[in-house]
C-alpha positions as CSV (number, residue, x, y, z in Angstrom):
1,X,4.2,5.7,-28.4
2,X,1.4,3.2,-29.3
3,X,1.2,2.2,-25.4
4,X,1.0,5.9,-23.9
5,X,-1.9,6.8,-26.7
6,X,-3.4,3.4,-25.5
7,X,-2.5,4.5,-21.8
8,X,-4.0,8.3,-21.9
9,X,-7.4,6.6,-23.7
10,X,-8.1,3.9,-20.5
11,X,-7.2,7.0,-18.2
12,X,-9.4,9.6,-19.6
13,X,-12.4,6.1,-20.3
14,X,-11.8,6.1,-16.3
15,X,-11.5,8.9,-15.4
16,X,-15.2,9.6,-17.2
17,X,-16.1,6.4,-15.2
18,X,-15.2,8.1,-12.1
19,X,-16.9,12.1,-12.7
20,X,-20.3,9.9,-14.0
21,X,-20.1,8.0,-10.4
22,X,-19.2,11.3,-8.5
23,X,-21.7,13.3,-9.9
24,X,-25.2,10.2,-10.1
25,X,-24.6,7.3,-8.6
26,X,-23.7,3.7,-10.3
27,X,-26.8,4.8,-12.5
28,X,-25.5,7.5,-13.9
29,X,-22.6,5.4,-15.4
30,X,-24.0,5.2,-19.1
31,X,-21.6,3.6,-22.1
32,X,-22.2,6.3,-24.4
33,X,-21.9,8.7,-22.4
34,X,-18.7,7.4,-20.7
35,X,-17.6,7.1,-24.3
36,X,-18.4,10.7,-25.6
37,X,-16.5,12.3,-22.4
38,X,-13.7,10.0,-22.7
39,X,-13.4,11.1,-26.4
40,X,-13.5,7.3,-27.7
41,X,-15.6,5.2,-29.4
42,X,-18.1,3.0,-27.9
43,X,-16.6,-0.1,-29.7
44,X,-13.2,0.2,-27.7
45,X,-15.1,0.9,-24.4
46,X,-16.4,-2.8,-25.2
47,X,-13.0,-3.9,-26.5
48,X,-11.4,-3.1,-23.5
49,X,-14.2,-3.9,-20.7
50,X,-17.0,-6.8,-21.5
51,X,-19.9,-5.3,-19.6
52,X,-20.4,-1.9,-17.8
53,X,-20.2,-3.6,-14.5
54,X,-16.6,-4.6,-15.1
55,X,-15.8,-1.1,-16.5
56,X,-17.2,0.2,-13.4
57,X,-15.6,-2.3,-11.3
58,X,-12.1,-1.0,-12.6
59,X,-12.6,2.9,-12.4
60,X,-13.9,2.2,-8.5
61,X,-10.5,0.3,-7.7
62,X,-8.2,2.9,-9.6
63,X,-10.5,5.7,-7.6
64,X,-9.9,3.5,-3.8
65,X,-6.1,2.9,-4.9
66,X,-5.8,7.0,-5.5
67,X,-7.9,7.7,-2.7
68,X,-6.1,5.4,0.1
69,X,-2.6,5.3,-1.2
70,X,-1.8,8.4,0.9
71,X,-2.7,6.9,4.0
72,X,0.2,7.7,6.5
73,X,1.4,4.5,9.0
74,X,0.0,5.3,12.1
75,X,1.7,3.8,15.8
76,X,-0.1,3.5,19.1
77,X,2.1,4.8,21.8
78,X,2.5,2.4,24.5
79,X,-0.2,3.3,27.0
80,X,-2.5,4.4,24.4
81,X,-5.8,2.7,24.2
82,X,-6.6,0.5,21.2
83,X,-10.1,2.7,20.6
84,X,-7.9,6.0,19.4
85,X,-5.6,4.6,17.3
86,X,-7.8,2.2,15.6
87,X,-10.0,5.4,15.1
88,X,-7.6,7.4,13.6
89,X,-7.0,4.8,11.2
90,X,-10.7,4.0,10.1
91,X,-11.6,8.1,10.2
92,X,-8.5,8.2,7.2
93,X,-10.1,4.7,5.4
94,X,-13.8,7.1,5.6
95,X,-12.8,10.3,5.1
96,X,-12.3,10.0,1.1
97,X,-15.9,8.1,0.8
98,X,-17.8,10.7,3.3
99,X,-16.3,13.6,0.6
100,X,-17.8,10.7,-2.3
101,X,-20.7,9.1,-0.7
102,X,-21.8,8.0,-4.5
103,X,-18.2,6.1,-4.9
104,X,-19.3,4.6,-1.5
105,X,-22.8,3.1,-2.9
106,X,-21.2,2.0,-6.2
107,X,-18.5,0.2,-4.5
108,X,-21.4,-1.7,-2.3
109,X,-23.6,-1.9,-5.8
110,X,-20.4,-3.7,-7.7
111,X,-19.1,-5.6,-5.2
112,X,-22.7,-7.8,-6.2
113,X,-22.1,-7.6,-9.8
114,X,-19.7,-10.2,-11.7
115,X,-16.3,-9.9,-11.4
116,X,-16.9,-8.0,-7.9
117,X,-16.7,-10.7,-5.6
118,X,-12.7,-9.8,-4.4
119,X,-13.8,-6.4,-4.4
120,X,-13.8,-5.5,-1.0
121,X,-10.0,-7.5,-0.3
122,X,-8.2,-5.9,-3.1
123,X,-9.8,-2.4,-1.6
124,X,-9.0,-3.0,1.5
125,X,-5.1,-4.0,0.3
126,X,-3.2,-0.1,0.6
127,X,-5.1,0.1,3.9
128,X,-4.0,-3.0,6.0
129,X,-0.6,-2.3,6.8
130,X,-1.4,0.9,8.1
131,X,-3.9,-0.8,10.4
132,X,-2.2,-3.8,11.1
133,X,1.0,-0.9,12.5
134,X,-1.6,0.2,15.4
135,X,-2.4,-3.4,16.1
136,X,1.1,-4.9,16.1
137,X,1.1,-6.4,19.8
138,X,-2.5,-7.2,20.1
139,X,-3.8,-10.9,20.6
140,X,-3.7,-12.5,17.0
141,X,-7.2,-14.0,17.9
142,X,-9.0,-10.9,18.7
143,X,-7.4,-9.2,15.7
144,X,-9.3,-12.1,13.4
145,X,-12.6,-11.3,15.4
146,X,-12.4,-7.7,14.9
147,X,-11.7,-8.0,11.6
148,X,-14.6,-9.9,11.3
149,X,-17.0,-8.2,13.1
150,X,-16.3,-4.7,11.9
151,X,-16.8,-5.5,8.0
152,X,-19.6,-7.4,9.1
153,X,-20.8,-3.8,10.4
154,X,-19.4,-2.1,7.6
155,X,-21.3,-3.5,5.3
156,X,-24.4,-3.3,7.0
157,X,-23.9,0.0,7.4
158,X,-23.4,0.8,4.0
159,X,-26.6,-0.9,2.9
160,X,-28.6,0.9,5.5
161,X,-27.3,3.7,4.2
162,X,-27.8,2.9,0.1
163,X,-31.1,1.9,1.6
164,X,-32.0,5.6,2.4
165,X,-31.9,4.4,6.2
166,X,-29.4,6.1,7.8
167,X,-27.2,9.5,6.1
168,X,-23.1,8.8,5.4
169,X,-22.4,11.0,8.3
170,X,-23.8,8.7,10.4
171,X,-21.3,5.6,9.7
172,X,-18.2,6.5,11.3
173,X,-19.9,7.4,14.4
174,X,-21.3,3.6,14.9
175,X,-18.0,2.4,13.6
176,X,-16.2,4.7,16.8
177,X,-19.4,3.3,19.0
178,X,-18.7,-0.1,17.8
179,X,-14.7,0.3,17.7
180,X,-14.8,1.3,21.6
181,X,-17.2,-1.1,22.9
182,X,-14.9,-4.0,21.2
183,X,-11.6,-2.6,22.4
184,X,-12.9,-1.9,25.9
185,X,-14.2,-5.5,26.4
186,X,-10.5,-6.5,24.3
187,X,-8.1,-4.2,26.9
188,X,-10.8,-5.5,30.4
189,X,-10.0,-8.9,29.5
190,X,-6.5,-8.6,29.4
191,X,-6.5,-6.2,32.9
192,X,-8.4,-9.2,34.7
193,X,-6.1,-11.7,33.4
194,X,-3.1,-9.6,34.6
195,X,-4.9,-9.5,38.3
């Protein structure tokens, strides 16, 4: 009994977490205010989580792990082209931030914070295998690089877009842009060593 009461208070302390984000921003997230919606007292909000970047920290991977542990496997046909599948893929990892774009900036805002360094791997975990299905028979090596190069634009995206640079709408589309230019070079390579 102890444990669900214990339980249903770090839920509803989330879950306040989470609306605070949804609706303002990582600034929005205020203790006492998390406290008063979560019906608890600010003394267990501190007993449970040290600082409010470690409070926000947890509610932004319980939100990615609700959000992304839908995502259906996905399979490339055999004479599809890398650029579709791989799209279908990143469109499902995107479409729950586009629909949150505050979750989005928080999650780039924490991932700086204490505690946030892992961040980006454990949010990254439910969403692997279901990338990893449309990229079963590609070169190991160019997986690695693509990997590599698309967080690299990732997050570079999402700063220009905390930044006030560029609008959420406008990530995917240099993600597909980026995604096809990649895959194209990726799948001409492997045509002229076939010649």
């Amino acid at each position: 009994m102890e444990n669900t009461v214990l339980r249903d208070g770090e839920d509803r302390l989330l879950d306040s977490v989470v609306e605070l984000l949804d609706e303002g921003g990582f600034e929005a997230v205020q203790l006492r205010e998390v406290a008063r919606r979560a019906r608890i007292s600010l003394s267990t909000v501190y007993k449970h989580y040290a600082t409010r970047d470690v409070l926000i920290l947890a509610a932004i991977e319980r939100w990615m792990e609700s959000n992304h542990s839908a995502l259906v496997p996905q399979t490339r046909h055999a004479d599809e082209p890398l650029h579709p599948a791989l799209m279908r893929v990143l469109r499902a990892i995107f479409e729950p931030w586009e629909k949150h774009p505050h979750m989005l900036l928080a999650y780039f805002q924490v991932r700086a914070a204490p505690g946030g360094e892992g961040l980006h791997m454990r949010g990254f975990d439910p969403v692997v295998p279901v990338g990893m299905a449309v990229l079963s028979d590609v070169d190991p090596g160019f997986v690695a690089e693509l990997k590599s190069i698309l967080s690299s634009v990732v997050y570079g995206l999402v700063g220009r877009c905390r930044d006030g640079d560029i609008a959420i709408h406008d990530i995917v589309p240099t993600i597909d842009r980026t995604v096809f230019w990649l895959t194209a070079g990726y799948e001409a390579t492997l045509r002229g060593s076939e010649s």
